[in-house]
C-alpha positions as CSV (number, residue, x, y, z in Angstrom):
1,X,131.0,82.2,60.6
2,X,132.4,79.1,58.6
3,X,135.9,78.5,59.0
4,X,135.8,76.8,55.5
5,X,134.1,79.6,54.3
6,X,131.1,77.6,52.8
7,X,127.4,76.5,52.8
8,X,125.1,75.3,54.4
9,X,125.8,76.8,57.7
10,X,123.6,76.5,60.8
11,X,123.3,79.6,63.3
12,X,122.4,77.3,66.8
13,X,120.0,79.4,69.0
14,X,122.6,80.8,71.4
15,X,124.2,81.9,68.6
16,X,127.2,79.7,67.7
17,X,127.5,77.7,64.3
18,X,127.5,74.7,63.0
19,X,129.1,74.0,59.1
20,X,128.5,70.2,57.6
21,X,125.4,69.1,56.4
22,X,125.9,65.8,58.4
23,X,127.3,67.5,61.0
24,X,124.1,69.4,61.2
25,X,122.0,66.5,60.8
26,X,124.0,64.8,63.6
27,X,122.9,67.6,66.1
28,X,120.0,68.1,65.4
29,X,118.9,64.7,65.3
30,X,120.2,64.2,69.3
31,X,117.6,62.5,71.0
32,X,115.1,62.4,68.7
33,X,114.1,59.0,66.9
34,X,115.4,60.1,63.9
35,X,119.0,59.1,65.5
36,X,118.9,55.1,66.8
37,X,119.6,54.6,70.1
38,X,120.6,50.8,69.6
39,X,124.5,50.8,68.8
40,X,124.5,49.1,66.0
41,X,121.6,50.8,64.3
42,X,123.1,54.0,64.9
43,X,126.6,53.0,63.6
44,X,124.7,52.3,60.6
45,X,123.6,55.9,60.3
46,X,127.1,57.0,60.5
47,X,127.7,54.2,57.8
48,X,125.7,55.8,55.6
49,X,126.1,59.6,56.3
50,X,130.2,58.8,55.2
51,X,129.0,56.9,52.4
52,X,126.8,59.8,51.2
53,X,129.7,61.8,51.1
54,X,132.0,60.4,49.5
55,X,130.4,57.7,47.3
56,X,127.4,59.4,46.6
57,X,127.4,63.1,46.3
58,X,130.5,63.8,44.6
59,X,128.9,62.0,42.0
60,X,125.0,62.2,41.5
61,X,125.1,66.3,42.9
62,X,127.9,66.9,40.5
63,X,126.2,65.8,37.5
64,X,123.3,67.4,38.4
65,X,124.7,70.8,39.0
66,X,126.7,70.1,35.5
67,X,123.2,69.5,33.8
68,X,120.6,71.0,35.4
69,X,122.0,74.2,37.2
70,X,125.3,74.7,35.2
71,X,124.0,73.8,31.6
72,X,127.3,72.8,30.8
73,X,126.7,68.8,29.5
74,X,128.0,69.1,26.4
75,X,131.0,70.7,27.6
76,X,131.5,68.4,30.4
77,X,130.6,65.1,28.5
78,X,133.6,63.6,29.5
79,X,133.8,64.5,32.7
80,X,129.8,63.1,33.0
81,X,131.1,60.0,32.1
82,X,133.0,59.5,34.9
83,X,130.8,60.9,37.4
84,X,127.9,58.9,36.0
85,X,129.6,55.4,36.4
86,X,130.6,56.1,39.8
87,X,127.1,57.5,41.0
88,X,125.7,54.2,39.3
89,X,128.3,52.3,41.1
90,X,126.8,54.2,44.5
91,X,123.2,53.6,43.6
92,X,124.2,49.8,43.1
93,X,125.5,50.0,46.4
94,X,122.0,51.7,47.9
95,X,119.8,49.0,46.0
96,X,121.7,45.9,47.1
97,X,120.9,46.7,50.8
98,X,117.6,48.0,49.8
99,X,116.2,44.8,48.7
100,X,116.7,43.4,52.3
101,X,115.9,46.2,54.4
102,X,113.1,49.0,54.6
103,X,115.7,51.9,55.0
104,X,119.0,52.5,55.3
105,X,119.9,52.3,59.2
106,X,117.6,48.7,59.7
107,X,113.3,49.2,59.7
108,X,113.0,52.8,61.1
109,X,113.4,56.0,59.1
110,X,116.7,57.7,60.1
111,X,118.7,61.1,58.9
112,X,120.7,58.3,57.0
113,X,117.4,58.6,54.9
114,X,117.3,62.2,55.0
115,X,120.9,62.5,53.4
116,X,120.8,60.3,50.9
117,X,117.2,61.2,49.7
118,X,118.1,64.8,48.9
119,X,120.5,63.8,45.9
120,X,119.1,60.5,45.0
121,X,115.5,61.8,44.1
122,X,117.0,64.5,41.7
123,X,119.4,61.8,40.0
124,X,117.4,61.9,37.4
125,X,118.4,65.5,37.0
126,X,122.0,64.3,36.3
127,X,121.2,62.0,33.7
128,X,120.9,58.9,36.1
129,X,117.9,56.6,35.0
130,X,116.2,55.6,38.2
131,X,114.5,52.8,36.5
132,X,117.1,49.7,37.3
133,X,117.2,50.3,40.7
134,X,113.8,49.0,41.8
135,X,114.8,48.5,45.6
136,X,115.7,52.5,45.6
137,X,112.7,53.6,43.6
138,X,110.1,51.3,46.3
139,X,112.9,53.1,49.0
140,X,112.5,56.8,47.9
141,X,108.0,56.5,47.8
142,X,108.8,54.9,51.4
143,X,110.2,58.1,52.4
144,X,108.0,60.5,51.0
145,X,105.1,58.5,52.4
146,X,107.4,58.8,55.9
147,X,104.5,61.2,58.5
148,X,105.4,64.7,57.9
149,X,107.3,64.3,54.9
150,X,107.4,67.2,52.4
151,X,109.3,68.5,49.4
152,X,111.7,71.7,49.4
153,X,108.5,73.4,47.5
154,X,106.1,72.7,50.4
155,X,108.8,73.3,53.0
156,X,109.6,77.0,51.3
157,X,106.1,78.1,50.9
C-alpha cells in the first residue's frame, strides 16, 4: 500500500492511498479553512509543514520515543544531547514568530498548527522544558481552546 513501506498511511474512500503525514494533511485540508486561500498565507502553511519536518520532528519525536516509549535515555545520553539542542534551536524558531502572530500561517488556525502541535505538546516527554518558551506555551492553550479541539484520548474513545 506504501511504496516506502511505512506509517501513517491513509486508505482515500475510492480506495487508493495516500503515505505522508503532511501529504495527508495537504488533502485533506482542500477546501476547507483549515488550508488559506490567500497566497501568501497558504505558502506559510507549506513554510511550516517543511519546517516541521526537518527542524522539528527529527528532533523533539526522537527524544521522545528515546525517553518515553523506548526507555533508552541513559543509553542514548549522548545522542539526547544532540537532539535536545537542535529541538531547542527549533522551538526558538516557533517562539520568535510566536510573539508576533497568533499562529503559525498569520491569525487563523491552519494544519501548520495541527503539525507542529502533535510533537510540541509532548516535548516535555523528551526532556524539553516548555517553560522558556512563553510565546509557544500561550500558542499551544490557543490551540486546544481552537472549536472542536480534542486530545488523541478523547478522539480514540
Amino acid at each position: 500500500m506504501n511504496p516506502n513501506g511505512k506509517v501513517p498511511l491513509l486508505q482515500l474512500p475510492e480506495g487508493r492511498y495516500l503515505a505522508e503525514s503532511n501529504a495527508m494533511l495537504l488533502h485533506l485540508s482542500e477546501g476547507t479553512r483549515l488550508l488559506p486561500q490567500d497566497d501568501f498565507e497558504r505558502a506559510l502553511v507549506y513554510q511550516w509543514l517543511f519546517f516541521e519536518q526537518y527542524s522539528h520532528e527529527p528532533y523533539i519525536a526522537v527524544a521522545r520515543f528515546i525517553v518515553k516509549l523506548a526507555g533508552r535515555e541513559l543509553e542514548e545520553g549522548e545522542r539526547l544531547k544532540v537532539l535536545r539542542a537542535k529541538g531547542n534551536e527549533a522551538l526558538d524558531v516557533m517562539d520568535q514568530w510566536l510573539k508576533s502572530h497568533m499562529f503559525l500561517a498569520g491569525e487563523q488556525f491552519s494544519i501548520a498548527d495541527i503539525a507542529l502541535y502533535a510533537y510540541t505538546h509532548t516535548a516535555e516527554d523528551g526532556g524539553f522544558d516548555l517553560s522558556s518558551w512563553t510565546a509557544v506555551r500561550r500558542w499551544l492553550r490557543r490551540v486546544e481552546a481552537v472549536p472542536g479541539f480534542l486530545t488523541m484520548e478523547e478522539a480514540c474513545s
